[in-house]
N, C-alpha and C positions, 0 to 999 in steps of 0.2 A: 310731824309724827307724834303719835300719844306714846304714853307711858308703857301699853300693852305693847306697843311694836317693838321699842327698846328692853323692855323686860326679855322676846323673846330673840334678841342679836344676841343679848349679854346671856341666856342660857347655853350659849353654843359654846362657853368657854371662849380662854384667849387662844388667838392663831393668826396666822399670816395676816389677815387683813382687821383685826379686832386689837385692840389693846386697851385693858384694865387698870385704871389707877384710883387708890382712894380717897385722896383728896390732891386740892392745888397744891398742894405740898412737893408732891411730884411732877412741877410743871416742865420743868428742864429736861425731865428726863422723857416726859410725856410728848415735848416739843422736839426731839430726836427722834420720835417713832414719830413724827408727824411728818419729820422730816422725809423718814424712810418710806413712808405711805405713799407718799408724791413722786418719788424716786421709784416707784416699782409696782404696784399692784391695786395703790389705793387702800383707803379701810376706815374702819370707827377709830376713832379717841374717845372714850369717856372717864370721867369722872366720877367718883362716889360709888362705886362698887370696888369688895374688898376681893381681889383676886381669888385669895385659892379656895375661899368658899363661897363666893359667887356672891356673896349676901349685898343686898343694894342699902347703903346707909345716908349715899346724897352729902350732902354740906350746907351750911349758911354761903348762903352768896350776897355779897357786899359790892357799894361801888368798888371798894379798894379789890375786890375780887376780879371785877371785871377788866379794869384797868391791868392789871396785871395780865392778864390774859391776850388784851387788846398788844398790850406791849410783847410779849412772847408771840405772836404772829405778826408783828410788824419785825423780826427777826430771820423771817423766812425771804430769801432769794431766791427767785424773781418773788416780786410781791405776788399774793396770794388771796384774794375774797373766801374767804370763808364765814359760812353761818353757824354761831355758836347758838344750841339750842339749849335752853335751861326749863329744866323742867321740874314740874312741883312728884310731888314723893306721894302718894295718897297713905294716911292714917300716918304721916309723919313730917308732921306742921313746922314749915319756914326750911326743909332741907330740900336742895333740888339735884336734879342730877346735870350733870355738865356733857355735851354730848357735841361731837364735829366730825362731820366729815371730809374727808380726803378722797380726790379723784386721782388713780394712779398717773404713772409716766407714760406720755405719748410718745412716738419716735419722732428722734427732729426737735424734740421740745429740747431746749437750756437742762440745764438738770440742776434743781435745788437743794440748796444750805442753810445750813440755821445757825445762827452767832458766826458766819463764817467755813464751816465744818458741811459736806456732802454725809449723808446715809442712806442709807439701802436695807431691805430685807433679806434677810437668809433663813427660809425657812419663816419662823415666828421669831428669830432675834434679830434684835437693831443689832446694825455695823454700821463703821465708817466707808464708806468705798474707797473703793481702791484706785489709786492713782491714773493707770490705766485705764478705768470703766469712765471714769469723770473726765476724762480729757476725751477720750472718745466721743461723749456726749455732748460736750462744748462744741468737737467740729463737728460733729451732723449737725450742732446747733444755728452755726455760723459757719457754712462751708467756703463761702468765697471768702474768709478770714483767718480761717484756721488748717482750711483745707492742702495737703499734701502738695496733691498733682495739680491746684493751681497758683502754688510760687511759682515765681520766675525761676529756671533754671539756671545753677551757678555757670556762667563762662561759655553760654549754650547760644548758638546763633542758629536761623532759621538756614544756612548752610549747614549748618551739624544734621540736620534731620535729612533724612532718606526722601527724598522727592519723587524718585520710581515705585515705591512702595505706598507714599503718600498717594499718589497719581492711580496705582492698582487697586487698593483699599477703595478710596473713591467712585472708581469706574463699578466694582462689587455692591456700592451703594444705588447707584444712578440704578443699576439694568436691573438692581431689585426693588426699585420704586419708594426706597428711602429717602435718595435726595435728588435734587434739582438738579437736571442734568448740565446748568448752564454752569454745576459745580467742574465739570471736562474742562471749562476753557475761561476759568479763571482764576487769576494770580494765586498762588500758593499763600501768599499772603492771606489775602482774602478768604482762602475756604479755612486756613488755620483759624482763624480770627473768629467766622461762624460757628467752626465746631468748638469754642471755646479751650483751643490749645495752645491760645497766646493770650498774656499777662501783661499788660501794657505797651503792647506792641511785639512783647521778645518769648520764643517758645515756655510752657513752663514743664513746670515736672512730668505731667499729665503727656505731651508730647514728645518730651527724651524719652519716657518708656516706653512709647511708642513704637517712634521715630527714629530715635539718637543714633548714631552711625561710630561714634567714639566714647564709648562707656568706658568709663573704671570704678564701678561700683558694687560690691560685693550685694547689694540686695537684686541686682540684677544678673547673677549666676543662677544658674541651672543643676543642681545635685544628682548624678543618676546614676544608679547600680543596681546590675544582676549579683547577687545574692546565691550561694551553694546554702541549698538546706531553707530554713527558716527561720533562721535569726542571723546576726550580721556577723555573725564571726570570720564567716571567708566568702570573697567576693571574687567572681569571675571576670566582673567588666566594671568600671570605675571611672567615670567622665564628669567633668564640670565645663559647663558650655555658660561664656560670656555675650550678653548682646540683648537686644531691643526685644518687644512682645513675641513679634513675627519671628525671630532670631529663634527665641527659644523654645515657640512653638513647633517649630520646625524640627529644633533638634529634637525635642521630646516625642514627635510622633514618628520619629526616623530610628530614637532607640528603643520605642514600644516594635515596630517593625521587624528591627535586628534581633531581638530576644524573645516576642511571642509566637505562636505557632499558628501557620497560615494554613487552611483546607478552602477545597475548593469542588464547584458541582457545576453539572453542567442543569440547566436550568431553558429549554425551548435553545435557540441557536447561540446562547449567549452562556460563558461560565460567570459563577459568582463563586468570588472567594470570600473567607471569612479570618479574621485572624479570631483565635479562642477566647478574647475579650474585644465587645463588639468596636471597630475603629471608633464609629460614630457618639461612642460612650466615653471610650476616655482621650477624645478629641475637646465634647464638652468638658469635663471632667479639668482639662489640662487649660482651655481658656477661663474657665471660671476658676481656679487657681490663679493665674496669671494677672486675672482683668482684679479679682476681689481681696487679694491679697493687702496685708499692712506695711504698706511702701514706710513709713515713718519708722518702723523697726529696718536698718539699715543695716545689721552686720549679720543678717539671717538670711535664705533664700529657700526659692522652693525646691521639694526634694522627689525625684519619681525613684522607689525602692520596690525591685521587683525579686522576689522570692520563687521556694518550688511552688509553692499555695496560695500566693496570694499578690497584688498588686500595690501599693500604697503610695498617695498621690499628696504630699505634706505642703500645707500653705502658711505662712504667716500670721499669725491673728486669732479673731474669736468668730464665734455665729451675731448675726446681731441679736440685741434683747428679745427682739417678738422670735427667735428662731432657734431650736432645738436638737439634735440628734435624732428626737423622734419627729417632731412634726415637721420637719423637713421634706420627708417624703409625703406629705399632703399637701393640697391647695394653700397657697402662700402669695403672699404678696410678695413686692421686691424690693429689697433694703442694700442696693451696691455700696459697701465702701469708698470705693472712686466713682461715684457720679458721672462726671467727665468722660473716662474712658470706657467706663460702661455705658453710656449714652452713645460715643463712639462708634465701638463695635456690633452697639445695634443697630445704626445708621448702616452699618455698612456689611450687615446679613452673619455676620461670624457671630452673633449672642443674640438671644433672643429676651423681651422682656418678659415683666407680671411671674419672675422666681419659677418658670418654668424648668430652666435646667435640670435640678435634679430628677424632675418626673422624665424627662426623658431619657437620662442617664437610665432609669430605672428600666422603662420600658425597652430599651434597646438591650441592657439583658435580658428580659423576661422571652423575647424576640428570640432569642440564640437558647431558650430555657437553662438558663443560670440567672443563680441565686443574685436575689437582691443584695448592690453594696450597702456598703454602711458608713457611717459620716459622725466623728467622733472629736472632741475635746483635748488636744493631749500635749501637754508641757508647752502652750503659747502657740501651737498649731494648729487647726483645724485639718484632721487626717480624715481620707475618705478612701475605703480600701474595697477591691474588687476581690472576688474569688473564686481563683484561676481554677480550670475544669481538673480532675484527676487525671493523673498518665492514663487510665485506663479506658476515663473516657475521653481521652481523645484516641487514644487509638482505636477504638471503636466510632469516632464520628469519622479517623480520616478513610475508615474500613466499608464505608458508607458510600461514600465520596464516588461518582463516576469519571473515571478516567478519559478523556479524549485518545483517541490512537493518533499520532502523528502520521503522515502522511502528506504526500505533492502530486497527489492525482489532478489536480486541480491545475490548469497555466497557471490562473490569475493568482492562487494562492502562493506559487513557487516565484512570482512575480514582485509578489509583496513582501517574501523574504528576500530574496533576492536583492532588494533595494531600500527596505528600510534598515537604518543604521540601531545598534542596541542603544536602550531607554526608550523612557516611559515619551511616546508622542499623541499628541491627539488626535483626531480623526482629518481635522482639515490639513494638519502636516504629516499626514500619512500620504494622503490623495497628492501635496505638492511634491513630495517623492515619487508619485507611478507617473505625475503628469494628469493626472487625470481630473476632472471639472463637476462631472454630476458627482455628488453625493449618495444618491439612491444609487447610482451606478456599484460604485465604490463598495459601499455595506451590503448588497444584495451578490456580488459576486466575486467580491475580494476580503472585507473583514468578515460578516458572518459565515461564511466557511471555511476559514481560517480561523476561526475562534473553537470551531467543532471538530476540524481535527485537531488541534492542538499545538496549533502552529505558533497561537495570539493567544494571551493573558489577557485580561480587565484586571484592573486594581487602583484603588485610590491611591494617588500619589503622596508623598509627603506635602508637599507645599500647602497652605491656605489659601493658595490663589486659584485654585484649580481643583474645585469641590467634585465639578465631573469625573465621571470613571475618565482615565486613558489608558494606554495602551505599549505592551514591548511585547519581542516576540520570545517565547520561552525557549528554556535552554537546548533543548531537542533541535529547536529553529537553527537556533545559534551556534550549535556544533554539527550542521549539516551544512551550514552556510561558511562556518572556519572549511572544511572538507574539499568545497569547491575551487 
């Protein structure tokens, strides 16, 4: 670069990625902002320009100049090439200007130190970073060394993990063309060992979260409460649920069920119901808590706090560097915390890659026309809060809503109450309760007209295992069937 290029970086003033000193005088402190360059955003260092009047005055540069210099970037960790450009001054003979650049922090890269010491930018000031942000970067730097979920699990044997759950998960991978199906019928061992959930032979952290079938550990609680009003002063329902991913996803989609508000349409021969916050939203919402969480903080867990107005779904941790509150909801890449189990549960159809989550979170409100959530910072957590429809408009959407008449004009329909037992079954254990073999049979003259009068519900179940609608038969059913 010439002289005119840097004349016009240096008229921009100093800011986030520019830093002004006036001579090597200031190399120490210049080689901290160099430090922070690399740590964050990238930027100029120059020399010979006097800060707060911009004025360009350069220096004598000497060998003992450059050594010095050569010496203060052999100070930076990880080494660093850098091109120091020195440049002559026009109409001011033998002074040059001292000029280097700095390419910011990549994700995944080690994160650099100078004489020992990490910094970072805030804003246009150097800081030291913070214990937290450097050790975070070290493990993305070196995951299989630093990383959480793949120590060995203390006292943890490949009999501690759930093998029917293992075995389910699995099967959810195979039918959705994630993995190998000859993953059905081989040793537990072995599919643990490919999906990277064993650590020298023995489960590690990564598959107790999982897996584990005997936890005692407070980061693996579950926090959940209905809330009077909208702040926590009194609370109507109050639960903490211990146990594995599955465990707690489970219980969490069973306490958004017991506390939100369910409406429902009939829709051609079929109802759909909808709970007032879409399931499908904060289903993702509660796995991407679970999978991206900071298992390393141990005596914290995640929190679902439901209010009159609002939903709040509290995780562990931070956003990563390249990820925001705002640009969260744009096109993003994918930065998982736990690698491992997020790799995992996209294997196996429950998360999806390439940072899509929240666009879909997004979208499956927009779907039910409620306001976009929102995804915020707060005291070590990353909270992401939904917001719940007004009383009025729901009683206006459930005022909407078409009713089924119940009704047993039907044999076949009085048939199927008749003999299927309450809860949620699916279509091919409905059919082994009438006895019956076709399936077209079954749906054309026993469940869709049961569904229209109002005999038969659809609704997603609590489980993860079981993404399909199934099916019970509502209460109406079920207090003409006590009757008989």
């Amino acid at each position: 670069m010439k002289f005119e290029d840097y004349k016009r970086i240096i008229a921009c003033d100093e800011h986030r990625t520019l830093e002004l000193k006036k001579t090597t005088g200031e190399l120490t402190d210049g080689m901290h902002t160099a430090c922070a360059f690399l740590n964050t955003d990238g930027g100029w260092l120059i020399f010979g320009v006097t800060p707060t009047s911009l004025k360009i005055v350069g220096q004598q540069v000497t060998d003992n100049t450059q050594r010095e210099i050569a010496n203060a970037l052999s100070k930076l960790e990880p080494t660093v090439n850098i091109f120091v450009d020195y440049v002559e001054i026009p109409e001011s003979e033998g002074n040059k200007l001292i000029c280097m650049h700095f390419d910011g922090y990549t994700f995944g890269n080690r994160p650099y130190t100078y004489d020992g010491r990490p910094y970072y930018k805030v804003e246009s000031t150097t800081k030291i970073m913070p214990r937290e942000m450097f050790e975070e970067r070290l493990r993305m730097s070196r995951p299989a060394f630093y990383s959480w979920e793949q120590q060995v699990a203390s006292g943890i044997s490949i009999g501690d993990l759930d093998e029917q759950r293992i075995r389910g998960t699995i099967r959810l991978g195979v039918e959705g063309g994630r993995i190998n199906s000859s993953a059905m019928t081989e040793p537990i061992e072995m599919v643990l060992d490919k999906l990277q959930l064993l650590s020298d032979g023995k489960p590690n952290n990564g598959a107790l979260a999982l897996f584990g079938t005997h936890i005692n550990d407070a980061r693996f609680n579950l926090r959940m409460a209905r809330f009077r009003g909208t702040d926590k002063n009194e609370f109507v329902d109050n639960q903490k649920v211990k146990g594995n991913f599955f465990e707690l996803l489970d219980a969490g989609i069973a306490f958004f069920f017991k506390w939100l508000a369910l409406s429902g349409k009939i829709v051609g021969l079929y109802r759909e119901e909808h709970l007032e916050i879409p399931y499908e939203a904060l289903r993702e919402a509660l796995i991407n808590a679970l999978c991206h969480r900071n298992y390393e903080q141990y005596n914290i867990c995640i929190g679902i706090a439901i209010y009159d107005d609002r939903i709040e779904i509290e995780s562990p941790g931070k956003f990563p560097p390249q990820i925001t509150p705002e640009n969260i909801k744009l096109e993003h890449g994918s930065f998982p915390h736990n690698p491992i189990m997020a790799d995992f549960l996209f294997k196996t159809t429950f998360l999806e890659s390439w940072g899509s989550g929240a666009r879909r979170i997004i979208d499956a409100c927009k779907a039910q026309n409620l306001p976009e959530p929102t995804w915020e910072e707060r005291t070590g957590y990353v909270v992401l809060t939904f917001t719940r429809p007004s009383k009025e408009n729901l009683e206006k959407l459930a005022s909407t809503q078409v009713q089924p008449k119940f009704d047993l004009s039907s044999i076949q329909v009085r048939l199927l109450v008749e003999n299927c037992p309450k809860g949620y079954l699916s279509v091919l254990e409905m059919m082994n309760y009438l006895g019956i073999k076709s399936r077209k049979n079954f749906r054309e003259n026993y469940l869709n007209p049961a569904i229209v009068s109002g005999a038969v519900e659809a609704k997603y179940p609590d489980s993860p295992f079981h993404p399909q609608q199934r099916y019970r038969l509502t209460e109406s059913a079920l207090l003409w069937k006590q009757k008989q």
